[in-house]
N, C-alpha and C positions, 0 to 999 in steps of 0.2 A: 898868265899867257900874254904875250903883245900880241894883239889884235894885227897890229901893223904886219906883224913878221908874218903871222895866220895867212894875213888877207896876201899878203907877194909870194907866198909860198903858194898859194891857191891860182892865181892869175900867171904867173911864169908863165908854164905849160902851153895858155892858151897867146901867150902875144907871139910865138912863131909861127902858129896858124893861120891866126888871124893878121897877121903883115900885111899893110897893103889896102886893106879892107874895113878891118874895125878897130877906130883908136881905144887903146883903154888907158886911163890916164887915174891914178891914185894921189888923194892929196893928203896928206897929214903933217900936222907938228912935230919938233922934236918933242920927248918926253912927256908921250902919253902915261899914262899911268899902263900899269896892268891889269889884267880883269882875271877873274875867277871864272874860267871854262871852261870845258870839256873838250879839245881840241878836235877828236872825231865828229861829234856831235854839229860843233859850231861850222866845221868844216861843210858838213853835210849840206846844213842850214845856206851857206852865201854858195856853194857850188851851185842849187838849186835855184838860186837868185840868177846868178850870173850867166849858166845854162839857159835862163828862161828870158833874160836880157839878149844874148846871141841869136837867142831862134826868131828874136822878134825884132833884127836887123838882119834880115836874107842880102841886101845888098851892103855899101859902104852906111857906116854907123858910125857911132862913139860910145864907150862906156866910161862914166867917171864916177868916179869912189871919191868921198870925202868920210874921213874922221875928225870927229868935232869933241873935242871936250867938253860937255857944259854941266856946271854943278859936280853932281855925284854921280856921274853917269857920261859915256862914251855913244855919240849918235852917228851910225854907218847911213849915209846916203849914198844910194848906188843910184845914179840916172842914167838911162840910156835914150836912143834917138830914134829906136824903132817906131815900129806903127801903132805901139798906144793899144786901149781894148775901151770897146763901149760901157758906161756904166753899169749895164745889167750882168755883164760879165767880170766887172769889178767888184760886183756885190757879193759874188761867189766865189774870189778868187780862193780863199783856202779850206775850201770845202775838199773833201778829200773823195779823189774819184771826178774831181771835174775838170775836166780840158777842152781847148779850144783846138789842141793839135790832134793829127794824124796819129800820131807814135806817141808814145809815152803815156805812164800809169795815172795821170793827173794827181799823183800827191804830193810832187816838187813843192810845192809852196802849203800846203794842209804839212808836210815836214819839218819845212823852214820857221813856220807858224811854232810849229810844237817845238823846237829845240831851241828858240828864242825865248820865249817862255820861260823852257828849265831852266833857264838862267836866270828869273826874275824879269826877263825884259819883255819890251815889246815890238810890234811888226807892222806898218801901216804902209798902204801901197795908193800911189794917187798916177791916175795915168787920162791922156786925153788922147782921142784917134787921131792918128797922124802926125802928132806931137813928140810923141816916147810916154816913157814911165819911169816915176822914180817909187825906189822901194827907201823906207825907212828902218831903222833897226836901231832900238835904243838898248843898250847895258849898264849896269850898273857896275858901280867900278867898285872894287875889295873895301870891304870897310876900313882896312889897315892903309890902304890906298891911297885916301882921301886928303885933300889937300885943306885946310882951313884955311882963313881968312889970310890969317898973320905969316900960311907957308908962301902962300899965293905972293904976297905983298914983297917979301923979300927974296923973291927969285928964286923959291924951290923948286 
């Protein structure tokens, strides 16, 4: 799957909504590799992300997406400009069942957690009050994927 196409296929929807109010801005390379994923699954995973990015910019905000190639492995950082969460409530973010909100099941991210995972990858979230939060999302790219040294070198 391209991640790329995943993640603009994912984000459309919301930038006519959001017009006006929250930037969302995706950056990537040409010629990411492809990854081995479950396109439901992963869907679920950054919807959950991005949903939890939105609620926690109520007024004008930004959200930015970067894709990073590094090594054998593809790194999603999603940052937003919201209001951030205190430490102690970062300690628990993927516990499942726990929310800071009014509405919602609190398993958005105990979700995103688990189907990042199936994938072999992982999920690290770092936020300060006031500041925003970035989420991190590392995958591992197809082992047929893989670039060596000498593809890298001559412009594969």
């Amino acid at each position: 799957t391209s991640l790329e196409t995943l993640l603009e296929d994912i984000i459309e929807p919301y930038r006519t909504g959001l017009d006006g109010r929250v930037v969302i801005a995706v950056d990537y390379p040409t010629g990411l590799p492809r990854l081995e994923l479950d396109r439901v699954l992963m869907q679920r995973a950054l919807t959950n992300i991005i949903e939890n990015a939105l609620h926690a910019m109520p007024g004008d905000g930004s959200l930015s997406i970067a894709l990073i190639p590094d090594g054998e492995q593809v790194r999603l950082i999603a940052t937003d400009t919201g209001v951030g969460v205190e430490p102690e409530v970062l300690a628990r973010i993927f516990e499942p069942y726990f929310s800071t909100k009014v509405t919602g099941t609190g398993l958005g991210m105990a979700i995103a957690k688990r189907n990042v995972e199936l994938h072999g990858g992982t999920i690290a979230v770092a936020s300060e009050r006031g500041l925003g939060t970035t989420v991190t999302i590392t995958l591992p790219i197809a082992p047929d994927r893989r670039l060596d040294a000498s593809d890298r070198s001559a412009g594969v």
